[in-house]
C-alpha positions as CSV (number, residue, x, y, z in Angstrom):
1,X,8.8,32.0,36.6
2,X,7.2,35.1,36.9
3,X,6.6,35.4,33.4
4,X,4.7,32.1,33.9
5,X,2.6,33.6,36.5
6,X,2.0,36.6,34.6
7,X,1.0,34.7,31.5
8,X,-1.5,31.7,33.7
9,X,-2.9,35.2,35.4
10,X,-3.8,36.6,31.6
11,X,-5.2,33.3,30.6
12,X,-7.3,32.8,33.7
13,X,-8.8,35.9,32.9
14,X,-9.7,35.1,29.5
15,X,-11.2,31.9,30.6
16,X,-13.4,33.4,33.0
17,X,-14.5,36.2,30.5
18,X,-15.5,33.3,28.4
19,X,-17.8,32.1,31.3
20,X,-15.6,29.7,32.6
21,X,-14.5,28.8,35.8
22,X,-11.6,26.9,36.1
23,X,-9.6,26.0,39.0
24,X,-5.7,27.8,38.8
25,X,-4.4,24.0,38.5
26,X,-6.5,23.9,35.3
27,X,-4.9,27.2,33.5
28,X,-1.5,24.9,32.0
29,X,-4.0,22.7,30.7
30,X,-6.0,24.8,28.6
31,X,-4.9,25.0,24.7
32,X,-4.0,28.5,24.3
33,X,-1.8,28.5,27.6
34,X,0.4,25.6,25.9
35,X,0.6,26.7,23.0
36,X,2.0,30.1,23.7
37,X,4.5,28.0,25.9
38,X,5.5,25.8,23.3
39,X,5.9,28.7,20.9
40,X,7.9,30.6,23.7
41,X,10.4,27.2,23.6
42,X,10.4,27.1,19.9
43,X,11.1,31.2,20.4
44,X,14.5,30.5,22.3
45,X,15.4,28.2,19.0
46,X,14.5,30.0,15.9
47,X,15.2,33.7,17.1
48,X,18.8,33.1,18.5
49,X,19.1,31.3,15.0
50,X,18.0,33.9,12.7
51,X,20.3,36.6,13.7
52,X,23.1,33.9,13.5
53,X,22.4,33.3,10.3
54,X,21.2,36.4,8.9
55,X,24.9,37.8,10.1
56,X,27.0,34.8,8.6
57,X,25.2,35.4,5.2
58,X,25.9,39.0,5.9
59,X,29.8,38.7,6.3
60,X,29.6,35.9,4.1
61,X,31.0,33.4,6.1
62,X,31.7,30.8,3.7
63,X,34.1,32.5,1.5
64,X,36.1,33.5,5.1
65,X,35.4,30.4,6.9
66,X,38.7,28.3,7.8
67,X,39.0,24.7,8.4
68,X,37.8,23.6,11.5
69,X,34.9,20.9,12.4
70,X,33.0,24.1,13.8
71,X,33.6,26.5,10.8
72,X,32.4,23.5,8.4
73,X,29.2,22.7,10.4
74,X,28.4,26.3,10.6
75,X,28.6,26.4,6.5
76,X,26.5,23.1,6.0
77,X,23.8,24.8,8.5
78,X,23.7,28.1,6.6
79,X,25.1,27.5,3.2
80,X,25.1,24.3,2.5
81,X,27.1,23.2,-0.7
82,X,25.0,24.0,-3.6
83,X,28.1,25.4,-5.3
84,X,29.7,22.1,-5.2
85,X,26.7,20.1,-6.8
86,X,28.7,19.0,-10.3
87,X,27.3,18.6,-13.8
88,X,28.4,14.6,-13.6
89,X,25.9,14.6,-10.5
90,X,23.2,16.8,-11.9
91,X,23.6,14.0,-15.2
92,X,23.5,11.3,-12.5
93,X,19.8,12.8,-11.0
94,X,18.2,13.4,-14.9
95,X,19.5,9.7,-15.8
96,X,17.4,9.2,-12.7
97,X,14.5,10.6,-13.2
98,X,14.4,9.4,-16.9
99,X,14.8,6.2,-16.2
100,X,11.6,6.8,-13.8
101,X,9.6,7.9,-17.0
102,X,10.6,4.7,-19.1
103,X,8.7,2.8,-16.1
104,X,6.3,0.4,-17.5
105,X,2.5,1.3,-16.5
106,X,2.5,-2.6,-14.6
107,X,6.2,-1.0,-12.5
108,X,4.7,2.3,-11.2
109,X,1.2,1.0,-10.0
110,X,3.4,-1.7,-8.3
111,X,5.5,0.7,-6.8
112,X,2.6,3.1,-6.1
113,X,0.8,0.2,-4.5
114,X,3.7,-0.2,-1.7
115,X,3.8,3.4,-0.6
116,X,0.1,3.1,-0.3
117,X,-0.1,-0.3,1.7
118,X,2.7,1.2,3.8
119,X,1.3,4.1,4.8
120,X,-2.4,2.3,5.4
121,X,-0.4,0.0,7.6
122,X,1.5,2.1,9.8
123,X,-0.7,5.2,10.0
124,X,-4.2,3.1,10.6
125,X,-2.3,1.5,13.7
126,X,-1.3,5.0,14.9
127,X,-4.8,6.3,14.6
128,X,-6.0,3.9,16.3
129,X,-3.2,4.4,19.4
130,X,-3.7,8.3,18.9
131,X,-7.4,8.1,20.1
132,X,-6.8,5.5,22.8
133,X,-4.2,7.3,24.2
134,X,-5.6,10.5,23.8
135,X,-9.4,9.8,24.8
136,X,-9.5,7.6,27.6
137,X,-8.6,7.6,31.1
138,X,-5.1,5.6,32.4
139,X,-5.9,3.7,35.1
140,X,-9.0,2.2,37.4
141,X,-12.3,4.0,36.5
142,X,-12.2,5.9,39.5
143,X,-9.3,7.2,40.0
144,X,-7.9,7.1,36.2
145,X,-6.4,10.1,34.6
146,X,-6.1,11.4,30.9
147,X,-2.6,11.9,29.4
148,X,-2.3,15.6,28.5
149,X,1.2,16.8,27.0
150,X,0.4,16.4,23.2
151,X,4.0,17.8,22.8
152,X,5.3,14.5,24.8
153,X,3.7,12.2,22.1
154,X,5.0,14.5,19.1
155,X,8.7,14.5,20.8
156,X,8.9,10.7,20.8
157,X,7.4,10.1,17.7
158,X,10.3,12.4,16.0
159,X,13.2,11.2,18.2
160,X,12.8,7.6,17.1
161,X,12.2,8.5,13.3
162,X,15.6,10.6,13.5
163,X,17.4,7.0,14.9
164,X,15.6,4.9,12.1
165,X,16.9,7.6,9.3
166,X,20.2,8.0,11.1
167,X,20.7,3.9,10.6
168,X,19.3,3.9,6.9
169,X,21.8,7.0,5.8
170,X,24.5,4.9,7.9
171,X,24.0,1.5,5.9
172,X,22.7,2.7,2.8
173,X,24.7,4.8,0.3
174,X,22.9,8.6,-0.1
175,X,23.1,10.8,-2.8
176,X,25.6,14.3,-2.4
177,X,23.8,16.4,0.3
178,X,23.9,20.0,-0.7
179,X,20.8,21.5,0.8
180,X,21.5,24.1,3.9
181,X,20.5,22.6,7.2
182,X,18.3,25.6,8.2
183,X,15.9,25.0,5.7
184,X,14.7,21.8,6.9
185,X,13.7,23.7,10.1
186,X,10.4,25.4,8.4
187,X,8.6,22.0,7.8
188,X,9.7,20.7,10.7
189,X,8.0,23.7,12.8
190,X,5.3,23.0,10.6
191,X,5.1,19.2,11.3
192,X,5.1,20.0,14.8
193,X,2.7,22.3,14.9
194,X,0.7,20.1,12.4
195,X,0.8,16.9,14.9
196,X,0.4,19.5,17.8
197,X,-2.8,20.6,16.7
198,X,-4.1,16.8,15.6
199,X,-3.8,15.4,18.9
200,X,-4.8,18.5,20.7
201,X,-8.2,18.5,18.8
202,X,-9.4,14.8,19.7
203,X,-9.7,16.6,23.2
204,X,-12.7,19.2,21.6
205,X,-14.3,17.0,18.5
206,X,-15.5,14.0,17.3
207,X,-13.3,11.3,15.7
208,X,-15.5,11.6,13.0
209,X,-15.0,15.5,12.3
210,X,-11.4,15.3,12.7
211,X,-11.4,12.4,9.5
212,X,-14.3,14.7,7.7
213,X,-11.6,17.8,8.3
214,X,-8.7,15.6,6.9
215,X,-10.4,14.3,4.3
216,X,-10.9,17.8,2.8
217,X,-7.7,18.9,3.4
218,X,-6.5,17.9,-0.6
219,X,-8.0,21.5,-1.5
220,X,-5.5,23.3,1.0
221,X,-2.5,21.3,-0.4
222,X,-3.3,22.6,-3.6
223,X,-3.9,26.4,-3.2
224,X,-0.3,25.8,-0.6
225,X,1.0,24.5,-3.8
226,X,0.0,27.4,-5.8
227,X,1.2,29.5,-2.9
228,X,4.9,27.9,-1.8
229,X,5.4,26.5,-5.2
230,X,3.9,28.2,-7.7
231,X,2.2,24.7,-9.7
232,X,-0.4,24.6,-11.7
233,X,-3.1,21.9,-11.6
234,X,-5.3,20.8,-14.5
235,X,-8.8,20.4,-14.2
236,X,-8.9,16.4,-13.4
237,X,-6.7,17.1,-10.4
238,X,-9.6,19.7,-9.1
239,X,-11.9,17.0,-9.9
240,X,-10.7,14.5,-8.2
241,X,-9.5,16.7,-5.2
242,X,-13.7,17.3,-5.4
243,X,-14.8,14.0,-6.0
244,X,-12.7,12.5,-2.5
245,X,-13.8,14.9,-0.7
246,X,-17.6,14.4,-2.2
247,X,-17.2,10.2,-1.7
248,X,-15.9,10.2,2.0
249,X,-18.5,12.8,3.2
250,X,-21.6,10.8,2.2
251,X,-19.8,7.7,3.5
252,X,-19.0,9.6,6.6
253,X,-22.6,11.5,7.3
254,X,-24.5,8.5,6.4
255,X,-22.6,5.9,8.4
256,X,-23.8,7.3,12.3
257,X,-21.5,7.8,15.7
258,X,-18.3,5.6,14.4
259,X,-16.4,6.7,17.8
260,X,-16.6,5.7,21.3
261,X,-16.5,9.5,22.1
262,X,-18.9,10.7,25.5
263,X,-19.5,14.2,26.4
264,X,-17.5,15.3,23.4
265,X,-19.0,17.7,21.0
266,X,-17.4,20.1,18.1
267,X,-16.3,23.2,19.9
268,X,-14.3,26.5,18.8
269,X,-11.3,25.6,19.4
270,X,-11.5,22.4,18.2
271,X,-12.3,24.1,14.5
272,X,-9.5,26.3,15.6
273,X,-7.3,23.2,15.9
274,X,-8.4,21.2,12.8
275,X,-7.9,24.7,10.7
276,X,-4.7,24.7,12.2
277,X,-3.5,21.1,11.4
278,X,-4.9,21.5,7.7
279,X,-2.8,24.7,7.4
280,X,0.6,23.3,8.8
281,X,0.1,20.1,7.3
282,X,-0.7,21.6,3.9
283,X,2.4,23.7,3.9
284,X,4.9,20.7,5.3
285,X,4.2,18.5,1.9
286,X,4.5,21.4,-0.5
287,X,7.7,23.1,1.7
288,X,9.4,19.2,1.5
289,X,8.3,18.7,-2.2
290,X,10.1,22.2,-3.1
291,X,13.3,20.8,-1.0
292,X,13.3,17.6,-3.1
293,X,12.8,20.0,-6.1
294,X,15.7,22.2,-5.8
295,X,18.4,20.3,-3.9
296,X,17.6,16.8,-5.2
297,X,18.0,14.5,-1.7
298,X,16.7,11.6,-0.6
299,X,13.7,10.8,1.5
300,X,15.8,9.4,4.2
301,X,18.0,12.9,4.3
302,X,14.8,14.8,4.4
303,X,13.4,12.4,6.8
304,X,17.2,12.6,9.2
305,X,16.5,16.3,8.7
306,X,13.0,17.4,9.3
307,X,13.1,14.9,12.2
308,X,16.8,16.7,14.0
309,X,15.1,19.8,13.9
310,X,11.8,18.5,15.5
311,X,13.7,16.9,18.2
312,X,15.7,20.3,18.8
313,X,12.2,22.6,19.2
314,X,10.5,20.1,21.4
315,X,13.1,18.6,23.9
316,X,13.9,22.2,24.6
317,X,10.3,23.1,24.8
318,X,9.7,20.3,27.0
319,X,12.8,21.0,29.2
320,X,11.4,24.1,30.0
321,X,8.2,23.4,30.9
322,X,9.1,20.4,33.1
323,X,7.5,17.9,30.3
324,X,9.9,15.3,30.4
325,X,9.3,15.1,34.0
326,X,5.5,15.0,34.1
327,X,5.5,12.8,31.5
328,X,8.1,10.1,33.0
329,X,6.1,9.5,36.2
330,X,2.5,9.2,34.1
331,X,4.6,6.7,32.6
332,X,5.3,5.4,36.2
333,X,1.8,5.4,37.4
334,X,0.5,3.8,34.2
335,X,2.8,1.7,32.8
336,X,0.4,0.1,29.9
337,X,0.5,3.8,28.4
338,X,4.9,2.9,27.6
339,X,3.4,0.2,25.4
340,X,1.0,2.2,23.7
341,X,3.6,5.2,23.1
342,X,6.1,2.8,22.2
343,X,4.2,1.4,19.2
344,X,2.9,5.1,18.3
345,X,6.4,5.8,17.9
346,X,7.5,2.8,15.8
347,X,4.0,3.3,13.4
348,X,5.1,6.8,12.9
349,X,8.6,7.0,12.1
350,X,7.9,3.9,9.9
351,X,4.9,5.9,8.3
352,X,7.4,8.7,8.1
353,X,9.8,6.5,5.9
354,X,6.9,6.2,3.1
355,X,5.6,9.4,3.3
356,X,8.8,11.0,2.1
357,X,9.3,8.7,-0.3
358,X,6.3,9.1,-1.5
359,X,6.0,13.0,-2.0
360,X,9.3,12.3,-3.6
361,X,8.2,10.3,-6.2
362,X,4.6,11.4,-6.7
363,X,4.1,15.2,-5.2
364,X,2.3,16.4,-2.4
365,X,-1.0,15.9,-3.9
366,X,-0.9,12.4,-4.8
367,X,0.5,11.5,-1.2
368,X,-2.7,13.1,0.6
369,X,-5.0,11.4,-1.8
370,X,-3.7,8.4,0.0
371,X,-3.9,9.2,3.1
372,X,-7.4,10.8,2.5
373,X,-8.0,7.2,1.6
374,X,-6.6,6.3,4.8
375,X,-9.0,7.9,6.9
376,X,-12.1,5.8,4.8
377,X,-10.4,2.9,5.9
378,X,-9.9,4.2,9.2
379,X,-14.0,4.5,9.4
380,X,-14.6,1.1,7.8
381,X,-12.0,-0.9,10.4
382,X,-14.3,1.2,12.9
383,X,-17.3,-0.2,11.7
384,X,-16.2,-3.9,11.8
385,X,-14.9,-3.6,14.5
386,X,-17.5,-2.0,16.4
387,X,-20.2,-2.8,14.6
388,X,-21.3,0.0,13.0
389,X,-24.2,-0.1,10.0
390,X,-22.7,1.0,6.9
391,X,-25.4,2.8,4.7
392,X,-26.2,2.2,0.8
393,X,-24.9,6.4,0.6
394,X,-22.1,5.9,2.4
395,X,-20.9,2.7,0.4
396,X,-21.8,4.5,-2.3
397,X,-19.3,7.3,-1.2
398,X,-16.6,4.6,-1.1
399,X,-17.0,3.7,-4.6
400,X,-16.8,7.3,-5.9
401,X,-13.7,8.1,-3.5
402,X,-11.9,4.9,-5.1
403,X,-13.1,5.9,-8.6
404,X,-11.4,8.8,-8.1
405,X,-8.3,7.6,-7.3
406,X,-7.6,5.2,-10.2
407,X,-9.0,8.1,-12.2
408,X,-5.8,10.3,-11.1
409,X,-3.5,7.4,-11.7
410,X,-4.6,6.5,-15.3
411,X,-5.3,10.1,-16.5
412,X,-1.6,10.5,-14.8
413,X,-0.4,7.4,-16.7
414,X,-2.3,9.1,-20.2
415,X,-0.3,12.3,-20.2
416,X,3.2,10.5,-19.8
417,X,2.5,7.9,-22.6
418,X,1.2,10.9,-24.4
419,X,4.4,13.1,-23.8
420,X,6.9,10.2,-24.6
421,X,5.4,9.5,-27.8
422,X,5.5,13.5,-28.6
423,X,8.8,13.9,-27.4
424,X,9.8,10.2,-29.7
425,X,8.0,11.9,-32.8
426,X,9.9,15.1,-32.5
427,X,13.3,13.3,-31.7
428,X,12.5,11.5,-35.3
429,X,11.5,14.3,-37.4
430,X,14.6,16.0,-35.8
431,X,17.6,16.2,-38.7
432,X,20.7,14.7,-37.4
433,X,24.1,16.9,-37.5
């Protein structure tokens, strides 16, 4: 407690340095204040574990570990079992992945066409629950309150999609998991912080500069991937990356106010926010398309894992803080805001599903171009809904944005015909033993 009080004393003074004035109720509520105490919670996770397992890789605890249900956990969390991944299985994932390449043209778009009407579906409902529930006031007009623990919303969201994995893995046959568990913690600290910072923002900006910021956001991806994953891109990924970004920024500067936003104009720290969401969300795709990479599992393990480490961080965050408690008797005093989280949930962990299957199959890249698509759609639902004129520049910008697309997807389709017929040609002029 008194570190509390020493830390709300240290942020009320910043706050009135920054000519402010806010009352001592108002401290827990401003951004910087919650998220040093969610990082303090996340602190009491990841610190305890890295000198556990910096020690057990020290003694080298697999090669002294006896059996026991404790001694085995421990070596799945630190080790994992990439010494036991066999040739036959290795043969197994190549036969995969060749079989992928033999695809007809007519089978991948099909197939590229679900993941992207998937994640339209789910994540255009959970945008439009994410503003409601974070923009407007639960309750009569009067006496109505805002709901305030972003962390809350992040925690259910991931508990639900750890069930719904948890099920799949339990009636569905998974390939040999041999990746260690601690590994999956990194992207989901990232996704945390990368959902953090997106709900956190609506509070400071405009719907329309969050989507402008997300819709930009396929540059980032690609200088993570250059970063985390060493890749190289060609130039007709760059120009594409350019020419999305291009389309839904006329359509989204021509097209007016799209949001039901008042008193809400771009601020500091909601830059600071969106920066921070691009960052985090940048490195989650390219961190999980290096794990597929390497250790060869399936979207629902990475999905079972991301989402039990998620779960971890924030329930014990929100334990200490008193979240669970706050947020239970909101919940009490409002119940229509259990419906709304309730369906956020289901629209995420259902979004979550494709997403992983997705990077997967296509890469990091290709998944964001989608859901930069997404957020076009997300403007244009606006618009009909609201009524909202929609500009000859700005439809313009939809056409390029969609150009784009189905220019990465045949240019994409180009290379692999080309590359089969090389790799059939050299095959024939081979001599045979």
């Amino acid at each position: 407690m008194r570190l509390l009080t020493l830390v709300s004393i240290m942020f009320g003074l910043v706050l009135g340095q920054a000519g402010q004035e806010p009352e001592p109720a108002e401290w827990k509520d401003f951004w910087l204040f919650r998220l040093a105490l969610n990082l303090l919670g996340y602190a009491t996770i990841f610190v305890p574990g890295f000198l556990l397992i910096k020690h057990l890789k020290k003694i080298k605890y697999n090669e002294i570990a006896g059996p026991g249900c404790i001694q085995n956990f421990l070596v799945l969390c630190v080790f994992g079992k990439e010494q036991h991944v066999s040739l036959e299985e290795g043969g197994l994932k190549s036969s995969s992945a060749s079989s992928k390449n033999d695809e007809s043209f007519s089978k991948q778009a099909m197939r590229l066409m679900v993941c992207f009407a998937g994640l339209q579906i789910s994540y255009l409902t959970w945008g439009v629950l994410q503003e409601r529930i974070m923009t407007i006031k639960f309750g009569t007009e009067e006496d109505g309150e805002y709901f305030k623990d972003s962390q809350f919303l992040v925690f259910i969201n991931r508990i639900l999609a750890f069930i719904m994995a948890l099920i799949v893995i339990m009636l569905q046959a998974q390939p040999p998991h041999t990746a260690p568990l601690y590994k999956y913690s990194f992207s989901s600290f990232s996704n945390i912080m990368s959902s953090w910072c997106q709900y956190e923002a609506l509070k400071f900006v405009s719907f329309p500069t969050q989507v402008l910021a997300k819709a930009s956001k396929v540059v980032p991806v690609m200088l993570m991937g250059k970063i985390v994953s060493k890749k190289t891109y060609q130039f007709h990924e760059y120009l594409t990356a350019v020419m999305i970004s291009v389309g839904l920024s006329l359509f989204l500067l021509t097209s007016g106010d799209v949001t039901k936003h008042k008193d809400t104009v771009t601020t500091t720290s909601g830059l600071i926010m969106l920066i921070g969401y691009m960052l985090f969300d940048s490195f989650t795709s390219n961190w999980q398309g290096e794990l597929f990479t390497h250790y060869k599992m399936s979207s629902i393990q990475m999905m079972a894992g991301v989402n039990m480490f998620s779960c971890l961080l924030t329930s014990v965050s929100l334990i200490e803080q008193g979240g669970f408690i706050d947020s239970a008797a909101f919940m009490v005093r409002h119940p229509e805001f259990v419906w709304d989280a309730v369906i956020l949930s289901i629209c995420s962990a259902s979004g979550q599903l494709f997403i992983f299957y997705t990077i997967s199959q296509y890469g990091a890249v290709v998944f964001v171009i989608i859901m930069t698509v997404r957020q076009g759609f997300a403007i244009m639902l606006s618009c009909l809904i609201y009524g909202h004129p929609v500009t000859f520049i700005g439809m313009l910008g939809i056409i390029i944005l969609f150009i784009a697309l189905f220019l990465k997807i045949y240019i994409s389709q180009r290379q692999r015909a080309m590359k089969k017929a090389l790799a059939a040609s050299s095959n024939a002029g081979s001599p045979k033993a």
